[in-house]
MARKE-411258 format. One record per residue (C-alpha): residue number from 1; residue in one letter; x, y, z. Coordinates in steps of 0.02 Angstrom, whole numbers, plus 50000, padded with zeros to 5 digits. Last residue first. Layout:
N
<r seq="NUM" type="A" px="X" py="Y" pz="Z"/>
...
//
This chain:
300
<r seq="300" type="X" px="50793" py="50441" pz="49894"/>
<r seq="299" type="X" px="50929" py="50384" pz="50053"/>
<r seq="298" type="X" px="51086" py="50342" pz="50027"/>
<r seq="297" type="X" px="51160" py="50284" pz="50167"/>
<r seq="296" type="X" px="51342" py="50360" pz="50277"/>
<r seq="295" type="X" px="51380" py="50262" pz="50410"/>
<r seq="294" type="X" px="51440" py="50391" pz="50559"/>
<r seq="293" type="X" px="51607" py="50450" pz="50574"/>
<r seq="292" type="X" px="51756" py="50413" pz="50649"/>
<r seq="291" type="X" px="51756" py="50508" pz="50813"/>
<r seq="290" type="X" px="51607" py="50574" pz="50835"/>
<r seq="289" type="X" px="51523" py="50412" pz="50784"/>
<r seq="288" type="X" px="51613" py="50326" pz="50905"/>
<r seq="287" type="X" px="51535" py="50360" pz="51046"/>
<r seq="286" type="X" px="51356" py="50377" pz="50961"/>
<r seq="285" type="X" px="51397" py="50190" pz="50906"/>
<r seq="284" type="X" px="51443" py="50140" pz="51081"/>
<r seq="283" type="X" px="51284" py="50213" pz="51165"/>
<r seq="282" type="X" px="51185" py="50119" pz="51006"/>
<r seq="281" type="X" px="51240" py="49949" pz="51019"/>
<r seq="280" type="X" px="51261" py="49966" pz="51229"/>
<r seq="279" type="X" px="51060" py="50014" pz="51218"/>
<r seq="278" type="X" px="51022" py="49885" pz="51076"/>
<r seq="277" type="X" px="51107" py="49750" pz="51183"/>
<r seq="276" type="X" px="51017" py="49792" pz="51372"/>
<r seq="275" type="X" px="50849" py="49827" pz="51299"/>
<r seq="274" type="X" px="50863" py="49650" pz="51191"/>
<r seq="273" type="X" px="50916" py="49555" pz="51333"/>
<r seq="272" type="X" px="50753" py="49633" pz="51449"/>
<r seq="271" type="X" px="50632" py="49628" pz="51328"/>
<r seq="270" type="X" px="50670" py="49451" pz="51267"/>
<r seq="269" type="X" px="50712" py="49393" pz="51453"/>
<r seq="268" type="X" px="50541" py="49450" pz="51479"/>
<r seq="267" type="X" px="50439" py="49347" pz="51368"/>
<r seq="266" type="X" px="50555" py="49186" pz="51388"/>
<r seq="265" type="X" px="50496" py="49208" pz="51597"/>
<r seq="264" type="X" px="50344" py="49228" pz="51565"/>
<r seq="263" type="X" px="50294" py="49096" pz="51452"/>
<r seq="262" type="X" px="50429" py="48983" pz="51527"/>
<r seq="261" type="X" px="50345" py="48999" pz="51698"/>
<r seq="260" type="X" px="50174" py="48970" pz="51600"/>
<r seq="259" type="X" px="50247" py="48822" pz="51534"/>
<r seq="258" type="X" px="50306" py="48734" pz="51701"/>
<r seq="257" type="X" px="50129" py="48755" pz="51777"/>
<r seq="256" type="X" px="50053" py="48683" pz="51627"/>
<r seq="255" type="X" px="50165" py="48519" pz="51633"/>
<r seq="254" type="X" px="50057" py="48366" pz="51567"/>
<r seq="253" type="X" px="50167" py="48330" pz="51418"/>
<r seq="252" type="X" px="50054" py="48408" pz="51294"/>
<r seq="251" type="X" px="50036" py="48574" pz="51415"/>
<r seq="250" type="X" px="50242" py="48590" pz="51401"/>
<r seq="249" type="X" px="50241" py="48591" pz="51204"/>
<r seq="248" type="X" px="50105" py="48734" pz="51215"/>
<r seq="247" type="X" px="50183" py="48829" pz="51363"/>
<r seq="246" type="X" px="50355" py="48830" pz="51241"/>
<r seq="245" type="X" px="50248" py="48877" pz="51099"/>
<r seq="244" type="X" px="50160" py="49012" pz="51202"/>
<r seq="243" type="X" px="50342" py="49078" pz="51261"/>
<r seq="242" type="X" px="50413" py="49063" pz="51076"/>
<r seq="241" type="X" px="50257" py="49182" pz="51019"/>
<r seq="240" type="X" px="50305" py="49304" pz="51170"/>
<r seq="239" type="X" px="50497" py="49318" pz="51146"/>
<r seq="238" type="X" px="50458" py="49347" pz="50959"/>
<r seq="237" type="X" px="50328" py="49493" pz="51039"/>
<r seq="236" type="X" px="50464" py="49552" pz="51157"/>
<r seq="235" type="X" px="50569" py="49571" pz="50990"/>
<r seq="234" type="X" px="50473" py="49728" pz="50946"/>
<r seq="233" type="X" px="50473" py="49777" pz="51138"/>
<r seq="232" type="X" px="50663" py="49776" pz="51136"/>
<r seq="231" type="X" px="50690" py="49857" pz="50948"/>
<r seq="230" type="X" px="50568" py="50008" pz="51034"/>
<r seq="229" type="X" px="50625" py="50037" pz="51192"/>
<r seq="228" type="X" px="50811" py="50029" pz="51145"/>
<r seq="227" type="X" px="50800" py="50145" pz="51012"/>
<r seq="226" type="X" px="50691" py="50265" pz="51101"/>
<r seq="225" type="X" px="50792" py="50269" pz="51250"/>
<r seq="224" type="X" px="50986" py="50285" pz="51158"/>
<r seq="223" type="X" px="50928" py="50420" pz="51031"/>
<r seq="222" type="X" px="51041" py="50378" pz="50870"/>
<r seq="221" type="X" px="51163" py="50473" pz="50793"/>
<r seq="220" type="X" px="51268" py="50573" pz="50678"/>
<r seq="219" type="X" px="51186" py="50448" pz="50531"/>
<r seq="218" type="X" px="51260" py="50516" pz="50373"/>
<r seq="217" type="X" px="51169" py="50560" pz="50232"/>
<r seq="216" type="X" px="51190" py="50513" pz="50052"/>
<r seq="215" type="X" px="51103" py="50616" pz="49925"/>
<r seq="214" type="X" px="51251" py="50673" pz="49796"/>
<r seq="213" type="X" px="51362" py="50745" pz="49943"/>
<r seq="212" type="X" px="51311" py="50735" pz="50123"/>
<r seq="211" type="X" px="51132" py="50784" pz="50225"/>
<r seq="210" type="X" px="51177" py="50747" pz="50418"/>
<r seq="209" type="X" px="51050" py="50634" pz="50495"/>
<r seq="208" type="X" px="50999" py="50628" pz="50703"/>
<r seq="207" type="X" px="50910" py="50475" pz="50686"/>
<r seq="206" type="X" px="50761" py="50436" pz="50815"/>
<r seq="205" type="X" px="50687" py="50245" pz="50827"/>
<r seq="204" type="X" px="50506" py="50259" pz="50837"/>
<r seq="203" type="X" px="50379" py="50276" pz="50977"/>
<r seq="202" type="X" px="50284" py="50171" pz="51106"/>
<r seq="201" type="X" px="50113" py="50180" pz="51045"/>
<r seq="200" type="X" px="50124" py="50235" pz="50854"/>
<r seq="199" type="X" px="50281" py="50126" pz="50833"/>
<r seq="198" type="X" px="50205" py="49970" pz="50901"/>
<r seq="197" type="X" px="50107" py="49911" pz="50737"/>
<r seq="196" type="X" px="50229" py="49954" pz="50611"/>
<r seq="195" type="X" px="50371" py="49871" pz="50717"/>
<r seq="194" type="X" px="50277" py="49711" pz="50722"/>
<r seq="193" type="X" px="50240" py="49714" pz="50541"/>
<r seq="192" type="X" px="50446" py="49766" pz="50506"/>
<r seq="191" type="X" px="50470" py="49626" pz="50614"/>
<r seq="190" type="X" px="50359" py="49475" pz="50531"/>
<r seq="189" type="X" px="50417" py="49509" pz="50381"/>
<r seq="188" type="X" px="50601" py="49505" pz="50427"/>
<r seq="187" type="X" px="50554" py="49329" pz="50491"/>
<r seq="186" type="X" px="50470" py="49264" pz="50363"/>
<r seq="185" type="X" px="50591" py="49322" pz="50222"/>
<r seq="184" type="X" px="50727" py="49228" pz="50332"/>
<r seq="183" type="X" px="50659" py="49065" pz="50350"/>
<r seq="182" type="X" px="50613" py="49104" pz="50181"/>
<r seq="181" type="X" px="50781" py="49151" pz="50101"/>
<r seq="180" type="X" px="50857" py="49037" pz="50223"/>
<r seq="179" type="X" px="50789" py="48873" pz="50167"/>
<r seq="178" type="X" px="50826" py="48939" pz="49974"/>
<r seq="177" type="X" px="51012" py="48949" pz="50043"/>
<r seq="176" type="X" px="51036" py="48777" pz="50130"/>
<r seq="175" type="X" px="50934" py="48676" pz="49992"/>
<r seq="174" type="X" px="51056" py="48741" pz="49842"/>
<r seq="173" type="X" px="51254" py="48752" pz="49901"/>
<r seq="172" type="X" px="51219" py="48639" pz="50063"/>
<r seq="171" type="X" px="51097" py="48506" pz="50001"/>
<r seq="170" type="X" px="51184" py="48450" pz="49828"/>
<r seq="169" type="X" px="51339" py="48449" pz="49947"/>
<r seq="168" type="X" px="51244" py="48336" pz="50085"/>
<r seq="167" type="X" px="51181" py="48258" pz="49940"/>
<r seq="166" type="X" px="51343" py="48215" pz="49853"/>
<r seq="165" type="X" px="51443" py="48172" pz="50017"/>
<r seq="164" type="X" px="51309" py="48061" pz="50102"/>
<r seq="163" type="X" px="51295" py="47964" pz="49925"/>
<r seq="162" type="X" px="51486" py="47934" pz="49937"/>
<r seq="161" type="X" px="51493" py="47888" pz="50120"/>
<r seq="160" type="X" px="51340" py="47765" pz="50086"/>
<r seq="159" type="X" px="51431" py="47684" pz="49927"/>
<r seq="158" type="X" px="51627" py="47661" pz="50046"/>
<r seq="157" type="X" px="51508" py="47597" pz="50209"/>
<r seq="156" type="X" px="51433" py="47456" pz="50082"/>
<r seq="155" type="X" px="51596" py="47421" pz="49991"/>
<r seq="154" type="X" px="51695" py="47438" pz="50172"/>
<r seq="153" type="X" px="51557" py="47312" pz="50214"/>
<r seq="152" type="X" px="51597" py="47186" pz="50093"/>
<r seq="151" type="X" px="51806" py="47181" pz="50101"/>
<r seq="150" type="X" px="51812" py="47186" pz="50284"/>
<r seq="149" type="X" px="51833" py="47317" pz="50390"/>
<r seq="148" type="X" px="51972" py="47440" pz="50476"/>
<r seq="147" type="X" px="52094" py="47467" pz="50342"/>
<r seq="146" type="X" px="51969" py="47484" pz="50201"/>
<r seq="145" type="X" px="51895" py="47598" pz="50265"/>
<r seq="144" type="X" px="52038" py="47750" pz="50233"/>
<r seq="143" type="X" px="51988" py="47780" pz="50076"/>
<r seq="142" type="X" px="51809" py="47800" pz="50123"/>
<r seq="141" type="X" px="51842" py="47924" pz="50255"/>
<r seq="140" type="X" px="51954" py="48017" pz="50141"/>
<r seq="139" type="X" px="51805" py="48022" pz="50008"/>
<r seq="138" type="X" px="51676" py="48068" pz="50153"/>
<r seq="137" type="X" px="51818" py="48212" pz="50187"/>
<r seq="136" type="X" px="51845" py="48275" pz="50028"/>
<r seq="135" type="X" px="51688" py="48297" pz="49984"/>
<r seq="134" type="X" px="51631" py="48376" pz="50162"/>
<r seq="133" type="X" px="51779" py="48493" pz="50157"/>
<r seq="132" type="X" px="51713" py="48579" pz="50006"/>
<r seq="131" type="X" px="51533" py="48559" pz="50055"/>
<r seq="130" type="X" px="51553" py="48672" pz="50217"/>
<r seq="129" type="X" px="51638" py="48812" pz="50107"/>
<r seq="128" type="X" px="51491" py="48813" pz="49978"/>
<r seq="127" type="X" px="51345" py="48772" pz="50125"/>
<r seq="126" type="X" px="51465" py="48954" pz="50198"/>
<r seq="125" type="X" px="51453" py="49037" pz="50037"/>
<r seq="124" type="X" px="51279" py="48968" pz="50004"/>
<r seq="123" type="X" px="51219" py="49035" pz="50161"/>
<r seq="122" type="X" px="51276" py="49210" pz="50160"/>
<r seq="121" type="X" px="51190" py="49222" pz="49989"/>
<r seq="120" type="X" px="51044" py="49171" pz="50061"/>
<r seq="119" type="X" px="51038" py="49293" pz="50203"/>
<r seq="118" type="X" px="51081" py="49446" pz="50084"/>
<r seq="117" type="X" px="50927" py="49406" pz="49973"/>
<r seq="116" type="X" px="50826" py="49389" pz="50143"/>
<r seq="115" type="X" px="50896" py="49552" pz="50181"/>
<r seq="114" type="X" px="50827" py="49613" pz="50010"/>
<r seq="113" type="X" px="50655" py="49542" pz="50026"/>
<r seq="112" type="X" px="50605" py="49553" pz="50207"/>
<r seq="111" type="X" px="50652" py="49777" pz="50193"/>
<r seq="110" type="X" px="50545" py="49783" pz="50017"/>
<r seq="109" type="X" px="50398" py="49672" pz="50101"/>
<r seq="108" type="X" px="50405" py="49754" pz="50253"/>
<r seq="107" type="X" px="50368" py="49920" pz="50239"/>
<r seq="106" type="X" px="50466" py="50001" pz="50372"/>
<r seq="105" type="X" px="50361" py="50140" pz="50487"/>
<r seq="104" type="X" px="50388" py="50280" pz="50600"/>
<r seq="103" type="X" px="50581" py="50286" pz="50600"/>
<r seq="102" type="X" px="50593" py="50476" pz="50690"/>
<r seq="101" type="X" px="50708" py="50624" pz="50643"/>
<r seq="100" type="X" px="50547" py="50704" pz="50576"/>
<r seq="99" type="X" px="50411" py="50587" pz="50528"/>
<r seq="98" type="X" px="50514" py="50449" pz="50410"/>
<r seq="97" type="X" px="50441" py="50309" pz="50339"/>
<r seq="96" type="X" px="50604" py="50188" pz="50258"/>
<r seq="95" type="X" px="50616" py="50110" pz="50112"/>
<r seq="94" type="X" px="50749" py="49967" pz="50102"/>
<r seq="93" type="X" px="50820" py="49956" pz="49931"/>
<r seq="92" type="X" px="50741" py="49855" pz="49773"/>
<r seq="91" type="X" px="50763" py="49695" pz="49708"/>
<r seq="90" type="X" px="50899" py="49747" pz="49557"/>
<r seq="89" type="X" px="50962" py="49920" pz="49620"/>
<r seq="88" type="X" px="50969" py="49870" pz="49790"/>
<r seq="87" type="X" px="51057" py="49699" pz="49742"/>
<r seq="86" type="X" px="51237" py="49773" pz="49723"/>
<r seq="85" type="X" px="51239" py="49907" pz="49864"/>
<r seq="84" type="X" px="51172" py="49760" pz="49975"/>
<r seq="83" type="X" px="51292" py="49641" pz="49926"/>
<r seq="82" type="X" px="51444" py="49741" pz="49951"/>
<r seq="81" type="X" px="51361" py="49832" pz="50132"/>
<r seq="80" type="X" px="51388" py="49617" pz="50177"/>
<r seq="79" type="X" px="51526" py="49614" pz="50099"/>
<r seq="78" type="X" px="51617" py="49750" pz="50195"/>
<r seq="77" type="X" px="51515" py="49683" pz="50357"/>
<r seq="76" type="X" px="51573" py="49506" pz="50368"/>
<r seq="75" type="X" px="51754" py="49540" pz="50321"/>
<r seq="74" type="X" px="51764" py="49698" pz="50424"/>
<r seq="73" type="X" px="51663" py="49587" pz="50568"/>
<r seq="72" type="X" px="51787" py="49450" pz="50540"/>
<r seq="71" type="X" px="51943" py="49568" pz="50581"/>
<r seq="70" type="X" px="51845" py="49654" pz="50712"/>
<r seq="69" type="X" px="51787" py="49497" pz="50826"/>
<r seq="68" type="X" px="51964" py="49400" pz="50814"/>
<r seq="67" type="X" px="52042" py="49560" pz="50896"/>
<r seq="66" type="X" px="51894" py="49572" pz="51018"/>
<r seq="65" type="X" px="51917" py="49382" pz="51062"/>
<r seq="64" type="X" px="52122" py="49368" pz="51056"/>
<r seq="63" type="X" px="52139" py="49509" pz="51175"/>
<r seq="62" type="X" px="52009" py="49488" pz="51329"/>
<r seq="61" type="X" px="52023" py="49288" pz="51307"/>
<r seq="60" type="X" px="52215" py="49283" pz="51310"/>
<r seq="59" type="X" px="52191" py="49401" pz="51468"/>
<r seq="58" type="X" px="52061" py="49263" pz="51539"/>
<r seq="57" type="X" px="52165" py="49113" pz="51481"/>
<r seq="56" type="X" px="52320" py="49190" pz="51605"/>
<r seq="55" type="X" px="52231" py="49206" pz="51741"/>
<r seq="54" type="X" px="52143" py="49052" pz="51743"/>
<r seq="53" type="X" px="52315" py="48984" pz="51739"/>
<r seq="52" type="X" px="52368" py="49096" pz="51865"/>
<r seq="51" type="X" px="52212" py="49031" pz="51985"/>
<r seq="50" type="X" px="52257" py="48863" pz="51992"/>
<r seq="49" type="X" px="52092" py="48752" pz="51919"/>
<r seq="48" type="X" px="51925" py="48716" pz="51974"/>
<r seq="47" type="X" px="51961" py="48619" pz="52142"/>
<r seq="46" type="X" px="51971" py="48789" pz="52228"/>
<r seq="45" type="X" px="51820" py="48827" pz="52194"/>
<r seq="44" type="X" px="51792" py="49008" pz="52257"/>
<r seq="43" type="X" px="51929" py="49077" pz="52172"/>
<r seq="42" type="X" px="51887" py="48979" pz="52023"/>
<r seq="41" type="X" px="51714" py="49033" pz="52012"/>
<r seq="40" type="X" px="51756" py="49208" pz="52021"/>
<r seq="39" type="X" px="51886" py="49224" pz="51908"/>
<r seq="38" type="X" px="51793" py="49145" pz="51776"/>
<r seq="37" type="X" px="51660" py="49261" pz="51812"/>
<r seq="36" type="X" px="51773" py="49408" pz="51795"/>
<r seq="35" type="X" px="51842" py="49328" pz="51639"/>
<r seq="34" type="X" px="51646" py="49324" pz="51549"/>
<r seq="33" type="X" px="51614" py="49475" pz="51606"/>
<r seq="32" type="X" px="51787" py="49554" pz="51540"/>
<r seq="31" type="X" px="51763" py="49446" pz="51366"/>
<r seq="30" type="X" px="51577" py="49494" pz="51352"/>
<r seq="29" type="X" px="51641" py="49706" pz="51369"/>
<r seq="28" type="X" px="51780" py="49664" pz="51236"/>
<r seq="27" type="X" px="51649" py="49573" pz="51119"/>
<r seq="26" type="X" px="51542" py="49719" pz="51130"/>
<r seq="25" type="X" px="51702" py="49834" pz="51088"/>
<r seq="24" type="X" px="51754" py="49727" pz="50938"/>
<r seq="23" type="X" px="51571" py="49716" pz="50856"/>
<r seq="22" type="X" px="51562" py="49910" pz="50886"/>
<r seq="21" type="X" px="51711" py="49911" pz="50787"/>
<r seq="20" type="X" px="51656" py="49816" pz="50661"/>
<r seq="19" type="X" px="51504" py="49892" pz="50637"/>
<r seq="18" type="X" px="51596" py="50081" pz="50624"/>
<r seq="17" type="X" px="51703" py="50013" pz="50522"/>
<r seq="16" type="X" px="51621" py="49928" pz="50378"/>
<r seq="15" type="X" px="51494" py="50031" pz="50373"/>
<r seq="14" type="X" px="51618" py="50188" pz="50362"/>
<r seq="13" type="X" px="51703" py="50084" pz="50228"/>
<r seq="12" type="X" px="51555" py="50039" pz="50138"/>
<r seq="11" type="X" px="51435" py="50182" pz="50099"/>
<r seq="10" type="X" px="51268" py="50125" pz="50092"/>
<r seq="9" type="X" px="51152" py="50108" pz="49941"/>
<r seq="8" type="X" px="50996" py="50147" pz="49899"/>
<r seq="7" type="X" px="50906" py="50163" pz="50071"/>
<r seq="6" type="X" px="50743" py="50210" pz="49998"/>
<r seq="5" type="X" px="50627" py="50370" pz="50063"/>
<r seq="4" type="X" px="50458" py="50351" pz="50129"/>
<r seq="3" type="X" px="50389" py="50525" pz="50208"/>
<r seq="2" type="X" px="50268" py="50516" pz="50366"/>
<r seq="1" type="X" px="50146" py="50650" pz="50380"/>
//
């Protein structure tokens, strides 16, 4: 019997840690791939560059990245747990269908509607942020016309830089977010209905939870194979419906053969990516987990 409890709120500073740090850590492991290959290709081209300069970029690379990854993962993630604690109690937490340890179902319309919430607030900060150097910017660009052209079309270039600046602001703070809400809605929908369908076959995500005070619980840790099984074949199915509009797109322009490769081929780079991430996600996160904690959610 599967029991539905709501995530009511989530503790921030473990939140905020723990995803930070698991943000700083994947961005480490990219860094030394990414350096390694660099390496590669330039000791094997010679043409592509001494190899102490290469050197030296690939161990700024391996610090500056993962240090740059953590502090704007604690900003992203502290508000991010922020707006969630916040709107849960106005829109409604995440519920989650519990059997056991084991994620058996997420309803979707509660889980689509407060992350697309979160989504949409994201977006008019940054459409807010974008704007404010837009303004200023078309207005600087307009300023400085008049130096370059003639009296009538700096008027005309001057009038079109203005409008461009108050509708690309009008769009950013109110089009930009209310775009993502549904974009977003649509696609969180869409998950929690895939998830709901391929849970029963394949299996659920497994929590190992640890009751705390005044009903939160703290996630000790999560089963690396069912995890990654699951989240992969759930986005398989996103990998699929991109594959059949890539074959689509491809079969109007005469090249079938071409977009059943990219049928395949997008299909199983979405289970295999997906496997890979969510399995270094959650083997880090059980790493560090018994050393700083879980995240702590309250669950009713």
């Amino acid at each position: 019997m599967v029991d539905l409890k709501e995530m009511t709120s989530v503790d921030i500073v473990p939140f905020t840690l723990m995803t930070s740090s698991i943000q700083a850590l994947m961005a480490l492991i990219f860094a030394i791939i990414f350096v390694i290959t660099l390496g590669i290709i330039s000791t094997s081209i010679p043409q592509s560059g001494q190899l102490g300069v290469v050197t030296s970029i690939g161990l700024a690379i391996i610090v500056i990245y993962p240090v740059g990854t953590f502090l704007l993962g604690v900003m992203v993630s502290f508000l991010t747990a922020l707006f969630y604690n916040i709107l849960a109690p106005r829109v409604g937490g995440v519920k989650l269908g519990f059997e056991g340890n084991e994620l058996r179902s997420i309803p979707a319309v509660p889980f689509s509607l407060i992350t697309a919430f979160i989504e949409a607030i994201w977006a008019f900060i940054i459409g807010l942020l974008i704007a404010a150097v837009l303004v200023p910017l078309a207005g600087m660009v307009g300023t400085m016309a008049p130096l370059f052209a003639n009296e009538t079309v700096t008027s005309g270039v001057t009038a079109t830089l203005g409008v461009f600046g108050a509708f690309g602001s009008l769009f950013l703070i109110v089009g930009l977010p209310i775009i993502v809400f549904v974009l977003a809605f649509i696609g969180h929908a869409l998950f929690a209905i895939f998830y709901n369908f391929l849970i029963p076959m394949i299996g659920g995500i497994k929590l190992e939870l640890a009751p705390k005070i005044d009903s939160m619980s703290e996630i000790k840790s999560i089963a690396v194979l069912p995890a990654s099984i699951a989240l992969a074949a759930v986005f398989t199915i996103f990998g699929l419906i991109q594959g059949i509009l890539n074959l689509a797109s491809m079969s109007m322009t005469g090249n079938v053969t071409g977009g059943v490769i990219s049928l395949v081929a997008t299909t199983v780079m979405f289970f295999v990516v997906y496997f890979i991430v969510v399995g270094i996600f959650t083997l880090l996160y059980n790493f560090l987990a018994s050393r700083i904690g879980g995240v702590e959610i309250g669950l009713k």
